[in-house]
C-alpha positions in Angstrom: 91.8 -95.6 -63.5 91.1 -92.5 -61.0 88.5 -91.8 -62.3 86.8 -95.4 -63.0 87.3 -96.0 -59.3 85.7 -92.8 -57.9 82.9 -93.5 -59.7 83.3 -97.4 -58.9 83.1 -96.0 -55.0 80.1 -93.4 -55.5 77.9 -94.9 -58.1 75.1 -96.5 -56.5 74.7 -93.4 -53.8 74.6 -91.1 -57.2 72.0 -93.2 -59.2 69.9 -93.7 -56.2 70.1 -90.2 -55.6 69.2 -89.2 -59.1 66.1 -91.7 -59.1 64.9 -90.5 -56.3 65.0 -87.0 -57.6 63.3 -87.4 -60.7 60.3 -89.4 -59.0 60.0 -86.2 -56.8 60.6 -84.3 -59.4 57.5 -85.5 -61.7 55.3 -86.6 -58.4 55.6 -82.4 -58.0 54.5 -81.4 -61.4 51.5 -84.1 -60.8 50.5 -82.9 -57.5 49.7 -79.6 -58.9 46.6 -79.9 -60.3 45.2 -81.2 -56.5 46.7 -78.4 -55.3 45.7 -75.4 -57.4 42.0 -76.8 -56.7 42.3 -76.5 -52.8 44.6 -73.3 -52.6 41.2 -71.2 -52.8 39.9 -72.9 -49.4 43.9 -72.7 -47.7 43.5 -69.2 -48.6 40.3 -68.8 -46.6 41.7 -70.1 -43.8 42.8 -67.8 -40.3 46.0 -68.7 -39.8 46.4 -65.9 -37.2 49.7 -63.8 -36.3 51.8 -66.9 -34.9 55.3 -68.1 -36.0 53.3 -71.3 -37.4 50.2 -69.0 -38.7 52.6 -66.5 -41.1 54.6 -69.5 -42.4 51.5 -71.1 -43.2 50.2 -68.0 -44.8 54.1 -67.2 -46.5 53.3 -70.8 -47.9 49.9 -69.9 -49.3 51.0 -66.6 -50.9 54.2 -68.2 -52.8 52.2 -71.1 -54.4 49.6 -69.1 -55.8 50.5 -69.8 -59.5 52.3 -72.9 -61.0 55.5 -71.6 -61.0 55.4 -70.4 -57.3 54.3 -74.0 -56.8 57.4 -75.8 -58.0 59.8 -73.2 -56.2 58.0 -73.8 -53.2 57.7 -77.5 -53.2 59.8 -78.3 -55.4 63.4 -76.3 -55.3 62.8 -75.3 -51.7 61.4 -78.2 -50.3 62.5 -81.3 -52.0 65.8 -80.4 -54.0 67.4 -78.8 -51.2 66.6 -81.5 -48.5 67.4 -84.4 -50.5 69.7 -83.1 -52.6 71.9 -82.0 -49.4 71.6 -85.3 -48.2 72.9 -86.9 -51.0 76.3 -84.3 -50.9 76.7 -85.6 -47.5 76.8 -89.3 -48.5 79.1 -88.3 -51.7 81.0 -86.4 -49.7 81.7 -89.2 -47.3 84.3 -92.3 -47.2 86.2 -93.3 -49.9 89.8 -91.7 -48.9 90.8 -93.6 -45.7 89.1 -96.4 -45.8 88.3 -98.8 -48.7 86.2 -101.6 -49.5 86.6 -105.0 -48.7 88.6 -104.2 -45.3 92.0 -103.3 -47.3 91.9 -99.7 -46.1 93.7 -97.0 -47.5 96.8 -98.6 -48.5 95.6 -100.0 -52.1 95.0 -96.5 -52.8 98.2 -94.8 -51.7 100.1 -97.5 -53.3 98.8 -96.1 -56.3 101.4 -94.2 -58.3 99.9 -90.2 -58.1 100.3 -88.0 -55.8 97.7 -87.6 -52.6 96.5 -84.3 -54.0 95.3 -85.9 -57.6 93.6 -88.4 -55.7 92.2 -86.1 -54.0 90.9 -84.0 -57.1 89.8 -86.6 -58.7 87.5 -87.5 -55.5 86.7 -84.3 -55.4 85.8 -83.8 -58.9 84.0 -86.9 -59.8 82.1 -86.3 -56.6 81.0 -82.6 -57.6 80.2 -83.4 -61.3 77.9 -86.1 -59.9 76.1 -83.9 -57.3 75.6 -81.4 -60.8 73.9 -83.6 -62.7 71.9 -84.7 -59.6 71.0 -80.9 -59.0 70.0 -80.4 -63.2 68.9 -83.3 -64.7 66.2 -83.9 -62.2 64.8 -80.1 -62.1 65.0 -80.2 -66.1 62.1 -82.5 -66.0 59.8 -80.2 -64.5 59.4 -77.9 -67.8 59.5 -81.8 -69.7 56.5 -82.7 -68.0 54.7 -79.5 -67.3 52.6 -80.0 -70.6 51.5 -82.9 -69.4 49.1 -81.0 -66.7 48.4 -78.2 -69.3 50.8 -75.5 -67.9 54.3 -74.5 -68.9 57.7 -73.9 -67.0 60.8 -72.2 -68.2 63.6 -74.0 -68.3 65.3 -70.9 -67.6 64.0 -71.1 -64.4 64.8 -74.8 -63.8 68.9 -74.1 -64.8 68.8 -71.0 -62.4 67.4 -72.8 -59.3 69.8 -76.2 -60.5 72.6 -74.1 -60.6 72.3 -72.1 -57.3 71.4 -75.4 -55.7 74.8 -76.7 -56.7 77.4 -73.8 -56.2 75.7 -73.0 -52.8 75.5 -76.4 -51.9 78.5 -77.6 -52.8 79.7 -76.3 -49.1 78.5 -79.2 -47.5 80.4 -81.9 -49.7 83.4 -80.0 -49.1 82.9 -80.0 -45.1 82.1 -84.0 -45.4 85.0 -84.4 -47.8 87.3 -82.6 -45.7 85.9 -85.0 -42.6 86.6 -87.8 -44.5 90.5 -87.0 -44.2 90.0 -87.2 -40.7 88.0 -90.1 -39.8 88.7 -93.2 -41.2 85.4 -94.7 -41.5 82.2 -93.4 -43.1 79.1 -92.7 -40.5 81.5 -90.4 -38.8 81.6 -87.7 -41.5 78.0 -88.0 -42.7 77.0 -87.7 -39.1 78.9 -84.9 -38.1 78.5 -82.9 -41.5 73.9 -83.7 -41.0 74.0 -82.4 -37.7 75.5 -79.4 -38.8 73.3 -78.9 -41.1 70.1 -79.1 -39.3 72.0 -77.0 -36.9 72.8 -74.5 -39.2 69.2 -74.9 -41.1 67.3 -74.2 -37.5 69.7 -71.1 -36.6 68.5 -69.7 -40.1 64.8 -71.0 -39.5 65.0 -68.6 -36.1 67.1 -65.6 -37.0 65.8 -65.0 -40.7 68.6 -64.0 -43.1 68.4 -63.4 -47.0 72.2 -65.0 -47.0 71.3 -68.0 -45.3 73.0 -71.0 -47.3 69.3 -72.6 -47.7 67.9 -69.8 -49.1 71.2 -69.3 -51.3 70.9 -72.5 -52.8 66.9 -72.3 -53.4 67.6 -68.9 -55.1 65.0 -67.4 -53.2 66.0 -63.9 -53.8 65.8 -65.1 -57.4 61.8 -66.4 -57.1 60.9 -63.1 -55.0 62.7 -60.3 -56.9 64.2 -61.6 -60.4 68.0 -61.0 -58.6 70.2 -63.5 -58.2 72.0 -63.8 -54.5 75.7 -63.4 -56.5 76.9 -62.4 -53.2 75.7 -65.4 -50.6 76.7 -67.9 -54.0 80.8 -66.4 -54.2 80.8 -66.4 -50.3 79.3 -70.5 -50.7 82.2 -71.5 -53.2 85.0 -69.3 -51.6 84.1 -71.5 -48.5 83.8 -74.8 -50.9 87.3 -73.8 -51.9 88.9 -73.1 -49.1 87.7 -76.4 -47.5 88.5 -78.8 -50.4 92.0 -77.0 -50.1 91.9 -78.1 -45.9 91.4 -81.6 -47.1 93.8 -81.7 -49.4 96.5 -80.1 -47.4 95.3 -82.6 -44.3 94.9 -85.6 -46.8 99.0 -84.9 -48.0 100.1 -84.5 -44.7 98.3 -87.5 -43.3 101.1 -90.0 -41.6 100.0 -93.9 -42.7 
C-alpha cells in the first residue's frame, strides 16, 4: 500500500519527466546530422580569448565527432538540466501535506512507523529518478543507426549512472525540505535556487569535483576515468541527508 501510494503521489511528475526525456533524447541524435554539416564553418570562426570566446571554442572542440556530440548536448546539456529538475519536483511534497486538503494525518494514521514511510518515499522516489536517468539515454545508441553512426551503450549506462548517484543529492536536499515545510513550492524553490547557485559558483571557479561535472561524467568523456571520488563524496552527502529527514520526519510534533 506504501508503495502504491508513493507512486499514486509521484506518477504524473515521473512519466512527464520521462517523456520529456526521451523526446530530447531522440531530437539530439536527429540534430546531429545539421550539426556535423556546420561544425566546419563554427570552427572557422574567431571566437577570441574571452570567457564567452573559449567556451564557445571548449564547445567546438568537444562536439567534433558524434559521440563528443551527445555528451555535449546531450548528457551535459539536457540530462543534467532537466533531469535535476525533475529530482527537485520528486523530491518535493508528499510527507506533510496530502492531497485533497487532509494533510498529513491520513498518512501517519497509517500503521508503520515514520521512518518506513519515509523509505519508501525515499525509495520509490530514487528508483523513479533511475529509470528517468537510463531509459531515456539508452535510446541514444537505439536510434543512432537511424542517422548512420553508432553509440555505445557502454557509454550511455556510464553517463546514466553518474547522472543518478551524483544527482541524487539534490532529491535528498528537497526530500529533507519537505519534512520541514508543509507545502510543496517551498522545497522545490529553495532546493532550484540552490542549485543555480551552486551551478554559477562552479560556472566561475572551475573545479573537476563540481557536482555538474560529477554527474555528466566529464572526467569520464575527457580521460576514460571515472570521477569515483566526487560520485562517493555525492551519495555520502545523499545519505547523510536522507538520514536528516528521516531523523527530522520521526521527531516531527503533529
Amino acid at each position: 500500500m506504501l508503495w502504491y501510494k508513493a507512486w499514486q503521489e509521484s506518477r504524473w511528475r515521473f512519466l512527464s519527466g520521462l517523456v520529456l526525456l526521451m523526446v530530447l533524447a531522440c531530437g539530439i541524435v536527429f540534430d546531429y546530422p545539421v550539426a556535423a554539416k556546420l561544425m566546419p564553418l563554427a570552427s572557422s570562426i574567431d571566437a577570441g580569448d574571452s570567457f564567452v570566446g573559449r567556451a564557445i571554442k571548449q564547445a567546438i572542440e568537444a562536439q567534433r565527432d558524434y559521440r563528443g556530440f551527445v555528451w555535449w548536448q546531450w548528457v551535459r546539456q539536457n540530462l543534467t538540466l532537466t533531469w535535476t529538475l525533475f529530482a527537485l519536483l520528486l523530491g518535493s511534497g508528499g510527507l506533510l501535506s496530502d492531497g485533497g486538503g487532509r494533510g498529513p494525518w491520513f498518512t501517519l494514521s497509517l500503521p508503520v512507523s515514520r521512518r518506513r514511510l519515509l523509505a519508501v518515499r525515499a525509495g520509490a522516489g530514487l528508483a523513479e529518478l533511475l529509470v528517468l536517468a537510463m531509459v531515456p539515454s539508452l535510446l541514444i545508441p537505439l536510434m543512432s543507426p537511424a542517422i548512420g553512426e553508432a553509440y555505445p551503450v557502454r557509454l550511455a549506462f556510464v553517463y546514466g549512472a553518474c547522472m543518478f548517484v551524483a544527482g541524487a543529492a539534490f532529491f535528498s536536499l528537497t526530500l529533507l525540505l519537505s519534512t520541514v515545510f508543509s507545502d510543496f513550492w517551498r522545497p522545490l524553490l529553495l532546493a532550484c535556487a540552490f542549485a543555480i547557485v551552486l551551478g554559477s559558483v562552479e560556472q566561475v571557479l572551475w573545479s573537476p569535483y563540481g557536482i555538474f561535472r560529477v554527474m555528466s561524467a566529464e572526467a569520464y568523456f575527457r580521460t576514460g576515468q571515472l570521477p569515483w571520488a566526487g560520485l562517493m563524496t555525492s551519495a555520502a552527502v545523499s545519505a547523510t541527508l536522507l538520514y536528516g529527514a528521516a531523523v527530522n520526519f520521526d521527531q516531527r510534533d503533529f
